[in-house]
C-alpha positions in Angstrom: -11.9 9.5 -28.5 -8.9 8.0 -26.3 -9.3 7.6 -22.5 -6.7 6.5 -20.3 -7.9 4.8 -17.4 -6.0 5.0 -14.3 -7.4 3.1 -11.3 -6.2 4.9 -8.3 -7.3 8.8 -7.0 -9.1 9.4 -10.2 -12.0 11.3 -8.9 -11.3 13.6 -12.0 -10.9 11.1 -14.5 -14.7 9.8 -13.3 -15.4 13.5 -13.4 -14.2 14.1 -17.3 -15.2 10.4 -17.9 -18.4 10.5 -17.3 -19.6 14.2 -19.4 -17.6 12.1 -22.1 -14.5 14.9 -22.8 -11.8 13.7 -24.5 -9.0 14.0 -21.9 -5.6 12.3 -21.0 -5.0 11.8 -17.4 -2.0 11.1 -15.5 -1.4 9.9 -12.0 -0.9 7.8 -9.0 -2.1 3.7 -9.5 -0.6 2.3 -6.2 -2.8 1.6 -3.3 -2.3 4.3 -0.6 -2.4 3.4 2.8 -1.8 5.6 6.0 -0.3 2.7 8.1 1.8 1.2 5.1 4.5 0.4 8.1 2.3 -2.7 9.2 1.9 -4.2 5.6 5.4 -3.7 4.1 5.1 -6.8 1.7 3.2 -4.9 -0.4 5.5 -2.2 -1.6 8.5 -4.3 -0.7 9.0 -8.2 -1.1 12.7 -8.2 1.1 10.9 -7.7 3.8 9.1 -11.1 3.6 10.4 -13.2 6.8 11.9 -10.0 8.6 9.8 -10.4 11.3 11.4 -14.0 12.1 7.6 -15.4 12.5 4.9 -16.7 10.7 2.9 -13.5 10.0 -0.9 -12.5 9.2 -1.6 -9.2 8.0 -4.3 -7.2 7.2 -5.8 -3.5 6.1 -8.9 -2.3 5.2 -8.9 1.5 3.6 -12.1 3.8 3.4 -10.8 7.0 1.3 -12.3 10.1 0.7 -15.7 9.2 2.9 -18.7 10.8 1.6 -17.3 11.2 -1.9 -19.3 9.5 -4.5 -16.6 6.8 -6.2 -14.0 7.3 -3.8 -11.5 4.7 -3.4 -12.0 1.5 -1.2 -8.7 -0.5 -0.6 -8.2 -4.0 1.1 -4.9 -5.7 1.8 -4.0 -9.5 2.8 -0.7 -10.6 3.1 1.5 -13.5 5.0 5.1 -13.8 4.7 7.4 -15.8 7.0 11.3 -17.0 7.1 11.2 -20.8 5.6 13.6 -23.6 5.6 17.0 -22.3 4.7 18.4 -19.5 6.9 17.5 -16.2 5.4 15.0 -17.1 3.1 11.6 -16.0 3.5 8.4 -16.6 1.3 5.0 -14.1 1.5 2.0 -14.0 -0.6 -0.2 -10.8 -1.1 -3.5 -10.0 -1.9 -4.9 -6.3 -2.8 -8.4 -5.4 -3.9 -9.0 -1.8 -5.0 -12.2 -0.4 -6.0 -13.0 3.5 -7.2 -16.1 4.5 -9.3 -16.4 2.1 -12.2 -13.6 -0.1 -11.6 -12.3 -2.9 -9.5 -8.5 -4.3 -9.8 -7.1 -7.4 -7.9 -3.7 -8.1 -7.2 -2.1 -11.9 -6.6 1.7 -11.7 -5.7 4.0 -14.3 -4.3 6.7 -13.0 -2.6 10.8 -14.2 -2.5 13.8 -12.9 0.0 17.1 -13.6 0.9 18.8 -12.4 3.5 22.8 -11.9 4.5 24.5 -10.5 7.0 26.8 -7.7 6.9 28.0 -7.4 10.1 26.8 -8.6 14.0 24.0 -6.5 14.2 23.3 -5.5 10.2 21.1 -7.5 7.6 20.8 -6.8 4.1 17.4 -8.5 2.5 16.9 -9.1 -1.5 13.3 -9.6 -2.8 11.5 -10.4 -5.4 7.8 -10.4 -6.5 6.0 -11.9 -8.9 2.2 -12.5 -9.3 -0.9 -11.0 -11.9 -3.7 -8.2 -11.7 -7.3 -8.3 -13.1 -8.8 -5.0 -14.0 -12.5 -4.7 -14.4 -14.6 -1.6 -15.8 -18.3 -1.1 -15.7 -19.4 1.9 -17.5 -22.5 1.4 -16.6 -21.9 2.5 -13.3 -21.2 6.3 -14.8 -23.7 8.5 -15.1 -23.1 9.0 -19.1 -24.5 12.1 -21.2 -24.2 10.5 -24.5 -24.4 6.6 -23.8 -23.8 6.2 -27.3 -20.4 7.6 -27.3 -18.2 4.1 -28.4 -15.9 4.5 -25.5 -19.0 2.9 -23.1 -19.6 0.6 -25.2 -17.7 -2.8 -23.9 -16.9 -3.0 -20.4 -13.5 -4.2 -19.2 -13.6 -7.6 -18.0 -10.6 -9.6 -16.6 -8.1 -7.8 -18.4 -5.1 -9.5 -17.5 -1.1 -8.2 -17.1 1.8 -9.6 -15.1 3.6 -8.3 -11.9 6.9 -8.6 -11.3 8.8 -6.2 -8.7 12.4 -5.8 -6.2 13.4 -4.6 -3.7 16.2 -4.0 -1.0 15.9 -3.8 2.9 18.5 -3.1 5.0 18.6 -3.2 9.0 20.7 -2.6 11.8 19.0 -5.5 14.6 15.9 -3.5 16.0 17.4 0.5 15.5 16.9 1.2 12.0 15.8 0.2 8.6 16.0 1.7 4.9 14.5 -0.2 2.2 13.9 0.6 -1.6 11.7 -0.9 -3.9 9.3 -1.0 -6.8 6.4 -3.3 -6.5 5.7 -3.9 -9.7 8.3 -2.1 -12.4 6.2 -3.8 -15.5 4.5 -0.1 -17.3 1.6 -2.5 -19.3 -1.1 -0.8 -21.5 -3.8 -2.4 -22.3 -5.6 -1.3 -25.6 -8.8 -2.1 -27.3 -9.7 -1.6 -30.8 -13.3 -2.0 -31.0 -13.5 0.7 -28.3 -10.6 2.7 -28.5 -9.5 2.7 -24.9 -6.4 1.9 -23.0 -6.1 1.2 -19.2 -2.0 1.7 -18.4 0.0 0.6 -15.4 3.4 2.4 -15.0 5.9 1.4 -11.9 6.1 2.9 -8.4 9.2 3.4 -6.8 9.1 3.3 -3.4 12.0 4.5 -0.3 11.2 3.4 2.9 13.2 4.5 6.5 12.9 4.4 9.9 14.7 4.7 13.2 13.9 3.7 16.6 14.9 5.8 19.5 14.4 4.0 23.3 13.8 6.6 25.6 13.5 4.8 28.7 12.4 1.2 29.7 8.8 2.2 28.6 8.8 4.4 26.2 10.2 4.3 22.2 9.9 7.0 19.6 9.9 5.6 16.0 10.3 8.8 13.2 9.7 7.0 9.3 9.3 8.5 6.1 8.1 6.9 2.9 8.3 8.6 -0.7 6.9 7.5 -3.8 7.7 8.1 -7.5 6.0 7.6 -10.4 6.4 9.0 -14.0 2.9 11.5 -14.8 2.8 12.3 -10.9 4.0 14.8 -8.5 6.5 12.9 -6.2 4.8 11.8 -2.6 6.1 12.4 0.8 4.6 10.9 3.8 6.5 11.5 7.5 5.0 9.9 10.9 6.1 9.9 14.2 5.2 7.2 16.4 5.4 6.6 20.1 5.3 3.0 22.0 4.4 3.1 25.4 5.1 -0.1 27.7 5.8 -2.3 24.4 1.6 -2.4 24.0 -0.1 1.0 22.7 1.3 3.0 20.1 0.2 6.5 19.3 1.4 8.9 16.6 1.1 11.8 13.8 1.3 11.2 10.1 1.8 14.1 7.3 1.3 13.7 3.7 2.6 15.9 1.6 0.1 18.5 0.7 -2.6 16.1 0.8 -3.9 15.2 4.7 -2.6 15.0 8.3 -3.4 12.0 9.9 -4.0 10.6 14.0 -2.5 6.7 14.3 -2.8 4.7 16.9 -2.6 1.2 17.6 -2.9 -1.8 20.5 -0.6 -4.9 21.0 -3.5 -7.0 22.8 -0.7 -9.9 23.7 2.4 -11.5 22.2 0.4 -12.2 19.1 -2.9 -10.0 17.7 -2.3 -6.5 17.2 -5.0 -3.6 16.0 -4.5 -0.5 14.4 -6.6 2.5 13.3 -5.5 5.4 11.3 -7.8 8.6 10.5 -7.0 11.2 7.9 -7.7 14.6 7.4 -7.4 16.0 4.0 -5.8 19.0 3.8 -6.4 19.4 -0.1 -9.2 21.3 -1.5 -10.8 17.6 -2.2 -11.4 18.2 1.6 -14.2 20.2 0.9 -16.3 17.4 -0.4 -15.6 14.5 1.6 -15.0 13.9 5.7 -11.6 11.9 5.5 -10.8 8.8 5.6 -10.0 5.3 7.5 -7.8 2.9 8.0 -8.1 -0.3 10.0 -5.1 -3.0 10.5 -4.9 -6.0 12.0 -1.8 -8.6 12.3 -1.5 -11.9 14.3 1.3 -13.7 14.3 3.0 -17.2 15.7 5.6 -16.3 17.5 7.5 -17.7 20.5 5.7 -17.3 24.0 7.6 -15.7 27.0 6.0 -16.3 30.2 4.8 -12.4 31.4 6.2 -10.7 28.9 5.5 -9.5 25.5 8.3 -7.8 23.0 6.9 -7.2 20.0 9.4 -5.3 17.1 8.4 -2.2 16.3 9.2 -2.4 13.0 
């Protein structure tokens, strides 16, 4: 019997996994998160030092509440520009967890950045770093525990990271950026149990504009899509508004799979909190009650008596 164990949105897997069918399964790995915008590190290393500040970031992701399994995601990262102009170093963190299985991801991130005009900066980046999958079957409820497949748990199993990417801006109006965050496709096989756990790379296009509509008011469209061999390709689309350069509020649709409410609060020059909730419009939405996100970023950046500016992007 061969499994193939993918660690992301594999409510079915754990489904066909757990009656013990033999089954191949196909899908999405990458850790999805609604208000990606505010952790961009982690799908694309170029933008590591964009900001022009020392930056702390965080997000926390509850998926599918209510649904036995259902993913958990949490995300760490700092990146900041360093020494020579238009380098910038970040490192990220990312712990998954969904059913049996818990993966963490260590990457240290690289850019350089040139200008191609006044107002326009093109950013390189690269990513390097390690993940560490673990499986414990003996979290499924098994019908034949003597199938071989349960056997040996996955402990530590170790493969390498290394991912690019591009990011181009034009000064605080608009940004594209494409990337893969880790383009290494790494199976990991096991004789004595005859199972492989396989990692195949995302390719990720990022873009965004920002549209001032008065003094007080911005409007920020941005669209992300994601590609990966064995999945259908995802489409997400927001549309954000900031009001007074301190509360944001917007809409988020993902293709055929949830709409979602964002909304977020610059408390001063330097902490910010955000809060994303999901509504899933697939027939998964029958069985669970949605799902959450929670950011947080601080940063060190330069005070301005009475006044806070923070990017929006």
């Amino acid at each position: 019997m061969k499994v193939i164990y993918h660690n992301h949105k594999k409510i079915l897997f754990l489904v066909l996994l757990a009656i013990g069918l033999p089954i191949l399964c196909h899908g999405q790995q990458d850790s999805e998160y609604t208000q990606y915008m505010y952790n961009t590190t982690t799908i694309n290393p170029a933008y590591a030092g964009n900001r022009g500040v020392l930056s702390f970031n965080s997000l926390y992701r509850s998926q599918w509440v209510g649904l036995n399994g259902a993913p958990k995601s949490l995300a760490f990262s700092v990146n900041s520009p360093v020494g020579e102009r238009g380098v910038g170093l970040g490192l990220s963190i990312i712990h998954d967890e969904i059913g049996p299985s818990t993966e963490s991801n260590v990457t240290v991130d690289f850019s350089y950045t040139i200008s191609l005009s006044r107002n326009t900066e093109l950013s390189f980046g690269l990513k390097g770093g390690m993940n560490l999958l673990n499986v414990d079957f003996r979290k499924l409820d098994i019908r034949d525990p003597s199938e071989q497949v349960f056997s040996q748990n996955i402990e530590n199993r170790f493969s390498p990271n290394v991912g690019l990417g591009a990011y181009l801006h034009f000064d605080d109006r608009w940004y594209v950026g494409l990337s893969s965050p880790n383009i290494l496709s790494t199976d990991h096989y096991d004789d004595s149990i005859s199972s492989t756990a396989s990692e195949v790379a995302h390719f990720y296009l990022i873009a965004g504009y920002i549209l001032e509509i008065n003094r007080e008011l911005k409007f920020k469209p941005a669209i992300l899509t994601k590609a990966v061999k064995g999945a259908p390709l995802a489409f997400d689309a927001s549309a954000n508004f900031l009001f007074n350069d301190r509360f944001i509020i917007g809409l988020s649709y993902r293709l055929d799979a949830s709409i979602s409410a964002l909304a977020g609060f610059q408390i001063n020059d330097r902490l910010m909190l955000g809060y994303a909730y999901d509504y899933d419009t697939s027939e998964l939405g029958n069985y669970n009650s949605g799902s959450h996100d929670f950011f947080l970023r601080f940063e060190f950046t330069k005070r301005v008596r009475n006044s806070i500016n923070p990017r929006f992007f």
